[in-house]
FIGUSE-92592 format. One record per atom (N, C-alpha, C, O): x, y, z; residue number from 1; residue in three letters; atom name. Coordinates in steps of 0.1 Angstrom, whole numbers, padded with zeros to 4 digits. Layout:
X,Y,Z,NUM,Ala,CA
...
***
This chain:
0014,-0076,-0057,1,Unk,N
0028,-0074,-0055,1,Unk,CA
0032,-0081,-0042,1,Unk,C
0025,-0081,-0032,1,Unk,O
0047,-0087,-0044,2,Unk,N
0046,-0094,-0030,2,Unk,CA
0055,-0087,-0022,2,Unk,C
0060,-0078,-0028,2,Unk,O
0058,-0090,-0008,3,Unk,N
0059,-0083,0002,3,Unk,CA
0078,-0081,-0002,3,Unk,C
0085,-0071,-0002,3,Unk,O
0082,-0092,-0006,4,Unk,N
0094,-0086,-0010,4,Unk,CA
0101,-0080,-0023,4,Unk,C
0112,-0078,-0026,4,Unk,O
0089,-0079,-0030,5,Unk,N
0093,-0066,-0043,5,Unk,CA
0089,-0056,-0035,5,Unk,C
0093,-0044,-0039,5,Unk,O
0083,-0057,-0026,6,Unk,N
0080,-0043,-0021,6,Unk,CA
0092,-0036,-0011,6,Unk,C
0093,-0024,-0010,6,Unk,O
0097,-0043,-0005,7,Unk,N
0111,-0042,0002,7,Unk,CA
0119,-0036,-0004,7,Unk,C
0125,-0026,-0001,7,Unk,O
0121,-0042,-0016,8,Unk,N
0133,-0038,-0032,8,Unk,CA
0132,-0023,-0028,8,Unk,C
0142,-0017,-0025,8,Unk,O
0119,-0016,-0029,9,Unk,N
0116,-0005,-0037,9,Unk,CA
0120,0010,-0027,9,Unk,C
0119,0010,-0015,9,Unk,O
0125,0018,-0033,10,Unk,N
0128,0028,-0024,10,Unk,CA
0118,0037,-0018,10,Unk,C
0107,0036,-0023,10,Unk,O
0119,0046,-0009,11,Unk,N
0111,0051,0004,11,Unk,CA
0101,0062,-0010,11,Unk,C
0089,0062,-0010,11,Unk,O
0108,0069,-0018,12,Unk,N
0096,0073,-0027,12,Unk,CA
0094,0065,-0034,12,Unk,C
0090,0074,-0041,12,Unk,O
0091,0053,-0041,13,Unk,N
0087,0048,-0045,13,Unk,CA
0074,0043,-0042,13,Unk,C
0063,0044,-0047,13,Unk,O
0080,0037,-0025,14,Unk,N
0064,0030,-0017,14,Unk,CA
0057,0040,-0015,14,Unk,C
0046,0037,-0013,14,Unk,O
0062,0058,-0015,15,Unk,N
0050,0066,-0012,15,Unk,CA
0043,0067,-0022,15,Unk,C
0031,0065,-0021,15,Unk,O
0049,0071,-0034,16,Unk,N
0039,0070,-0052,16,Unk,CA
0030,0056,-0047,16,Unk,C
0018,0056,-0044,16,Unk,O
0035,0047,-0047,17,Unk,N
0029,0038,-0045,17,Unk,CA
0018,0039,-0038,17,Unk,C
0007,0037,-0044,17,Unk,O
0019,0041,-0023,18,Unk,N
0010,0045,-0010,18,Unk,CA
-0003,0056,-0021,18,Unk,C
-0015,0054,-0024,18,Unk,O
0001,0063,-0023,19,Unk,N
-0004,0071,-0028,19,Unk,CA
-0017,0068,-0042,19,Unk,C
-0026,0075,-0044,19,Unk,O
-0014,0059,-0048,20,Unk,N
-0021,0055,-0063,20,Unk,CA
-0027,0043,-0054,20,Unk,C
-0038,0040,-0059,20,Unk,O
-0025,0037,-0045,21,Unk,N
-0033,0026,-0038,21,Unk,CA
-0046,0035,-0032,21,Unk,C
-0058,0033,-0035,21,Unk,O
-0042,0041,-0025,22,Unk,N
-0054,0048,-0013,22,Unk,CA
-0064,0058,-0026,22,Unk,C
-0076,0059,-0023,22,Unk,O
-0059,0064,-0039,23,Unk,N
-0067,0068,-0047,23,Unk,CA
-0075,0062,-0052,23,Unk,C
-0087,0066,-0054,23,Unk,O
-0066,0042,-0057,24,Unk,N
-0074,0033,-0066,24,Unk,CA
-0090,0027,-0054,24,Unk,C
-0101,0023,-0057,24,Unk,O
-0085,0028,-0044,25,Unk,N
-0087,0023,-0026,25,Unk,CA
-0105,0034,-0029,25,Unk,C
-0117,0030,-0029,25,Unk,O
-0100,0045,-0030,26,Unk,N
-0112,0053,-0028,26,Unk,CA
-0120,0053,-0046,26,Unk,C
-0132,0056,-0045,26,Unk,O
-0119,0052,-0052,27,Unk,N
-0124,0049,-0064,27,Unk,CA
-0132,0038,-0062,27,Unk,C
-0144,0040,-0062,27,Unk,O
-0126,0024,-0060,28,Unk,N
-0133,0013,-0059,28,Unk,CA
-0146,0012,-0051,28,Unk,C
-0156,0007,-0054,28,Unk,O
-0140,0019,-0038,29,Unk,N
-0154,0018,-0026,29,Unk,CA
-0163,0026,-0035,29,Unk,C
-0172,0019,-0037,29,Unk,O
-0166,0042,-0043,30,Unk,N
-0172,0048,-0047,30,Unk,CA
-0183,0039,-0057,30,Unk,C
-0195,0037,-0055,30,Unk,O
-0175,0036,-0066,31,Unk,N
-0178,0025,-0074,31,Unk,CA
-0188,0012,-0067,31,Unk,C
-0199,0009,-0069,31,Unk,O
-0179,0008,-0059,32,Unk,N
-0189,-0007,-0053,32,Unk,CA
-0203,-0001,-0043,32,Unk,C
-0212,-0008,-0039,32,Unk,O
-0201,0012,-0042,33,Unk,N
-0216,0021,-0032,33,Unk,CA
-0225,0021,-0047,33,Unk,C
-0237,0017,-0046,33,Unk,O
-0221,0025,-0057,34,Unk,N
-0227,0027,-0068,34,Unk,CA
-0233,0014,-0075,34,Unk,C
-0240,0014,-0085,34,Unk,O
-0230,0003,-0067,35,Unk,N
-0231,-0010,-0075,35,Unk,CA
-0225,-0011,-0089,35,Unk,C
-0230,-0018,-0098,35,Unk,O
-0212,-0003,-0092,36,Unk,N
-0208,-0004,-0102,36,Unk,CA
-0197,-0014,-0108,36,Unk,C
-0194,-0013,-0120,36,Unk,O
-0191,-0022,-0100,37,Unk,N
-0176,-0025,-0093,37,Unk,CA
-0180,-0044,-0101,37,Unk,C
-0188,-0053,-0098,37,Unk,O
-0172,-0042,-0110,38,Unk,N
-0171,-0055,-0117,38,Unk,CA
-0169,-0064,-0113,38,Unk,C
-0175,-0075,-0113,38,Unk,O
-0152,-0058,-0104,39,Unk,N
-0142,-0073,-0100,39,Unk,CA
-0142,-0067,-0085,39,Unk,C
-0136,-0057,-0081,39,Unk,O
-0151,-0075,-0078,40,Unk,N
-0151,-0067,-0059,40,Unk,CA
-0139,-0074,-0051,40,Unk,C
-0134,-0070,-0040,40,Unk,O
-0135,-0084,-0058,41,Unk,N
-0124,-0089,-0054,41,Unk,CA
-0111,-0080,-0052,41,Unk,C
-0103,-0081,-0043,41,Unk,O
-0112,-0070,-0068,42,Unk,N
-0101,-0061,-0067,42,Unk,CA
-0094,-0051,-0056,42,Unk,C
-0083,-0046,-0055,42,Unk,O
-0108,-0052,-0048,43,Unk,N
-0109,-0038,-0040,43,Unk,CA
-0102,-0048,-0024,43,Unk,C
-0093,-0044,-0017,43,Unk,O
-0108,-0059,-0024,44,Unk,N
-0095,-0068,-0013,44,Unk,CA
-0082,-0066,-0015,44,Unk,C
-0076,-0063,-0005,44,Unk,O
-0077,-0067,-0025,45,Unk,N
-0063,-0074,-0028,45,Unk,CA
-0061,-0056,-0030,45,Unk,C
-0050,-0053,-0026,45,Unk,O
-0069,-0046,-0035,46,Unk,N
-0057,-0033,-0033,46,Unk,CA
-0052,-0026,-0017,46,Unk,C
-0042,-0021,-0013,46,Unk,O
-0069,-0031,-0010,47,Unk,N
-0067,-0026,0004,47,Unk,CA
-0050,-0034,0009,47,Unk,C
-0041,-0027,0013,47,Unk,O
-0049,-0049,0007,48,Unk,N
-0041,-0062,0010,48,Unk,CA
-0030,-0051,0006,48,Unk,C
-0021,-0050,0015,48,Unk,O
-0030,-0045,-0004,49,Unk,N
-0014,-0040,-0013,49,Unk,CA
-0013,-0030,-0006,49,Unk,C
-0002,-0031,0000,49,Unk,O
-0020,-0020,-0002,50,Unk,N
-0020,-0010,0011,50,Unk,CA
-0015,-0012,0018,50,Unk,C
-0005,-0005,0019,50,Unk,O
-0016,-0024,0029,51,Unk,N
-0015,-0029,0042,51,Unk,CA
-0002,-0031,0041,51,Unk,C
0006,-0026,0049,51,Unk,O
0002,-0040,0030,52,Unk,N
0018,-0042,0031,52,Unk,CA
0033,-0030,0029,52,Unk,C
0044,-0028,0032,52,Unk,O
0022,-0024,0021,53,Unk,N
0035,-0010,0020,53,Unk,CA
0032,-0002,0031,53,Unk,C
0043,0003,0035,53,Unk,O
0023,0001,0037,54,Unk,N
0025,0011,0049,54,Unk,CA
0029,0000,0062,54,Unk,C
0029,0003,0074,54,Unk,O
0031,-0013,0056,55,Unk,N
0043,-0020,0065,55,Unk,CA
0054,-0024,0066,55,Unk,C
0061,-0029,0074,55,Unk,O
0056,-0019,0054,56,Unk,N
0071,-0021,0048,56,Unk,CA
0076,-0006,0054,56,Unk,C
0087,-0004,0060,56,Unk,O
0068,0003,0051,57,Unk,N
0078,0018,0054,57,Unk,CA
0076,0016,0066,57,Unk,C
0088,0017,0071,57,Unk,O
0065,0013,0077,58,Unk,N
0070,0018,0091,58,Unk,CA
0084,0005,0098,58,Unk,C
0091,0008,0109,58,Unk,O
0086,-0009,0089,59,Unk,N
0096,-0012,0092,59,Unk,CA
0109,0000,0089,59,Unk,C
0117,0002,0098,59,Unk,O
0108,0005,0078,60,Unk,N
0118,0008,0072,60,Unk,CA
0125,0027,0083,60,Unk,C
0134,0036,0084,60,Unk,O
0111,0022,0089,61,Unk,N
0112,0039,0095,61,Unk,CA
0119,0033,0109,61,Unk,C
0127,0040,0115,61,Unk,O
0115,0022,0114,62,Unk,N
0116,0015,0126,62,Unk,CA
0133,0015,0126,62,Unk,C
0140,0020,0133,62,Unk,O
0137,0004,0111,63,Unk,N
0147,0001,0112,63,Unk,CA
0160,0017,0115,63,Unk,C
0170,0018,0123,63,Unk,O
0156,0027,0104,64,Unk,N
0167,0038,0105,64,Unk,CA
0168,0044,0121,64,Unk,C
0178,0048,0127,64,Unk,O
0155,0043,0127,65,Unk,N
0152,0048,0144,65,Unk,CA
0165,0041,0151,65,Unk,C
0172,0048,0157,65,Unk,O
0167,0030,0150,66,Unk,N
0171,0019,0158,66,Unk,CA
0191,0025,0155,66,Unk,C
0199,0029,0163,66,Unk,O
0191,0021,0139,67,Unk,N
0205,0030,0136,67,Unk,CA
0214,0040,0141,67,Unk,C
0226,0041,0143,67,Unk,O
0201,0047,0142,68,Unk,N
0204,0063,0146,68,Unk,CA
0208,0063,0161,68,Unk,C
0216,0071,0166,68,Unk,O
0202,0050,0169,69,Unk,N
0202,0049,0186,69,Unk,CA
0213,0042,0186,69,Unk,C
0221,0045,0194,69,Unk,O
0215,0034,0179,70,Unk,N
0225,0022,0183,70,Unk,CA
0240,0022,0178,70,Unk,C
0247,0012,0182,70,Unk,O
***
């Protein structure tokens, strides 16, 4: 998903989101300890999807801070 469908998306959204990543996140590593993990590539690109939504919300948290001051 790219960084600006993830913008689109509203503040519960990116947490369901946040949330089914860090579950798929801990599955995968379980899996790839197990040597079980088909596509190891997957487990990059979900961390990657991670990274961007808990950077989209701390913009999004940054941006309402700034509102609220300004």
């Amino acid at each position: 998903m790219r960084a600006s469908e993830i913008r689109r998306k509203s503040e519960a959204e990116l947490l369901g989101r946040l949330e089914e990543l860090r579950m798929t996140i801990s599955q995968m590593t379980m899996a790839r300890n197990a040597n079980r993990l088909e596509k190891p590539h997957e487990l990059a690109r979900a961390r990657r999807s991670l990274a961007c939504v808990l950077t989209v919300l701390a913009e999004n948290k940054r941006a309402s801070a700034q509102e609220k001051a300004g």
